[in-house]
C-alpha positions in Angstrom: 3.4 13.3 -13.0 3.3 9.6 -14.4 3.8 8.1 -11.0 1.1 10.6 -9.3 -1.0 8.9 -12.2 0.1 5.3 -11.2 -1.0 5.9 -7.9 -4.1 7.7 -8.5 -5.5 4.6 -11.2 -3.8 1.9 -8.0 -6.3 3.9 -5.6 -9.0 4.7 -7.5 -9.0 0.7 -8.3 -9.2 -0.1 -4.3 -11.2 2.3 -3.5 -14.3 1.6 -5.7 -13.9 -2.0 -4.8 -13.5 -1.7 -0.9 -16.3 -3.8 0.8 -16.9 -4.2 4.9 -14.6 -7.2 4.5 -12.1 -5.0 7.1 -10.8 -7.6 8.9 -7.3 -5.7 9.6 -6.1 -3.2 11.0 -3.8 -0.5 9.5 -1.1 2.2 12.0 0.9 4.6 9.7 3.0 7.5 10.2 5.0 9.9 7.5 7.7 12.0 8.8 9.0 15.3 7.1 12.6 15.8 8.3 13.1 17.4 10.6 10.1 17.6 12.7 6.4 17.6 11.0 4.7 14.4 11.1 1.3 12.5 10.4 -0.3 9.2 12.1 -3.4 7.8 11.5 -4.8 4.5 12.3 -7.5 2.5 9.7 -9.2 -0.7 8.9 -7.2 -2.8 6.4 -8.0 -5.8 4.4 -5.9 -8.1 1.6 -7.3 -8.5 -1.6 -6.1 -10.9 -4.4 -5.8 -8.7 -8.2 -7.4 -10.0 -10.7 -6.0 -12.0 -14.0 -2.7 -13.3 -11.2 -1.4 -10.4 -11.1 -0.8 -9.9 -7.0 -2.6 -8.8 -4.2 -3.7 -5.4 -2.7 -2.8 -4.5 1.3 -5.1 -1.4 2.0 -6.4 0.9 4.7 -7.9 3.7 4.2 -10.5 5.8 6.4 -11.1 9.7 6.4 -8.9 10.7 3.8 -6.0 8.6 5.2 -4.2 5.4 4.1 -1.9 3.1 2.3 -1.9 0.8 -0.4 0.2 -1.7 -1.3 0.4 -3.5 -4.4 2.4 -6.5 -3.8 3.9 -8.7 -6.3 4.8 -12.0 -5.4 5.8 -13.0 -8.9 4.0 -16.3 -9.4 1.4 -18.6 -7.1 -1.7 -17.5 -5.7 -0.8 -17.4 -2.0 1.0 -14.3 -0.7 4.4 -15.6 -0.3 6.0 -14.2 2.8 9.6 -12.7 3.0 10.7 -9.4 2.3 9.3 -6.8 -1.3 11.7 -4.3 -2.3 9.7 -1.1 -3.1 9.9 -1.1 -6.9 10.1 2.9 -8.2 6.9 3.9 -9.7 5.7 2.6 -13.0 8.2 -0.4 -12.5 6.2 -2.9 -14.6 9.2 -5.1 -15.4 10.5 -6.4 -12.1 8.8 -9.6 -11.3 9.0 -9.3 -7.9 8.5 -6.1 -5.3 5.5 -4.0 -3.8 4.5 -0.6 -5.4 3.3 1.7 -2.4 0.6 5.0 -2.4 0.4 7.0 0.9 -2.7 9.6 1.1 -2.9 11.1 4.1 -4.4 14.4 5.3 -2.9 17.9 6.8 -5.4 19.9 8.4 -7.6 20.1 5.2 -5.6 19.4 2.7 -4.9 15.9 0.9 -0.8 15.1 1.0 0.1 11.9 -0.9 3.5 10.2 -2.1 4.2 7.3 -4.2 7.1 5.4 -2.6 10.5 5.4 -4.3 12.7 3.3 -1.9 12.3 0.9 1.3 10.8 -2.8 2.0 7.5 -4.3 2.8 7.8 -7.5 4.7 5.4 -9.8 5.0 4.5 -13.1 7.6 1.6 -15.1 7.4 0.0 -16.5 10.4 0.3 -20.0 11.6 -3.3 -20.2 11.6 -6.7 -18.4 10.0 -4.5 -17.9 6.7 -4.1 -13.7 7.7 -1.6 -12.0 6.7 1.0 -9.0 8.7 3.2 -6.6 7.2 5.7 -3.9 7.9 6.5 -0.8 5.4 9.5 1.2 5.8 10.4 3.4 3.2 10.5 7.0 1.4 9.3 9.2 -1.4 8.5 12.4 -2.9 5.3 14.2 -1.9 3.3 15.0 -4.3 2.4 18.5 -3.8 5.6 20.1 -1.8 8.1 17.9 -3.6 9.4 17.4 -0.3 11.1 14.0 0.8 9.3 11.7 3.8 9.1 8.7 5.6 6.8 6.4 6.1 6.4 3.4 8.1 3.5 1.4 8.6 1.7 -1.9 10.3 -0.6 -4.0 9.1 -1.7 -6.7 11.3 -4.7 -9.4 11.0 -5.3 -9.1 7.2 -7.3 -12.3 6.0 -7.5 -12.5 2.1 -11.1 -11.2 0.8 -13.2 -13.7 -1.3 -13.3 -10.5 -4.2 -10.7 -9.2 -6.6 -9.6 -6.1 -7.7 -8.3 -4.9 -10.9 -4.9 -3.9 -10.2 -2.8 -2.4 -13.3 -0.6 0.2 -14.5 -2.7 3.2 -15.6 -1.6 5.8 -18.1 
């Protein structure tokens, strides 16, 4: 229940901040062993947290999308190179990406807070916009069934606003 809080306080945080600063673009899909599966395709945009502490990849549109807290450690760039997925609540590792999938099944809203997996990220050569590939897994909230997820995001440019981005109770 604590991480289904976590991820609730990191979404409610990006989605009362979201502007039209969509720059991105966003392609996810969560499998369900052996054979259910969702995709769903959103803007994105980067955001930088306020008080230092990170920055926010997010797409969301319809019900759908990811969020991506990603914690570089120090400086005020998003370093590129590879974030472990910390497990949720992790507020001691210094370094590592905290991840919230919502996503929708016919009408119902499915979300999981990732557990294990990688975000990568590269910046571009130019523009300053940032790409990043998730691959990992977690428990789903409602079924308490284990999925997949993978997702894209490509042509991310960091947003003039902040967001708050904390640990919630």
């Amino acid at each position: 229940m604590k991480g289904t809080a976590l991820g609730l306080a990191l979404w409610t945080a990006a989605c009362s901040s979201a502007s039209d600063e969509r720059d991105g673009r966003l392609t996810a899909s969560v499998q369900y062993p052996p054979a259910d599966s969702a995709r769903f395709e959103t803007p994105a945009w980067l955001r930088r947290c306020g008080g230092g502490r990170g920055f926010l990849l997010e797409g969301i549109a319809r019900g759908n999308g990811v969020l991506v807290w990603l914690r570089p450690g120090s400086g005020d760039t998003v370093p590129a190179g590879s974030y472990p997925v910390l497990a949720r609540g992790d507020t001691f590792a210094p370094r590592g990406a905290v991840v919230a999938v919502r996503f929708m099944a016919g009408d119902l809203a499915r979300g999981l807070g990732l557990d294990s997996g990688a975000v990568v990220v590269t910046r571009a050569v130019t523009g300053g916009g940032v790409s990043a590939q998730l691959r990992g897994g977690g428990l789903e909230t409602m079924g308490g069934r284990r999925a997949a997820v993978e997702a894209s995001f490509t042509g991310t440019v960091l947003a003039a606003d902040t967001v708050p981005c904390r640990v919630g109770p």
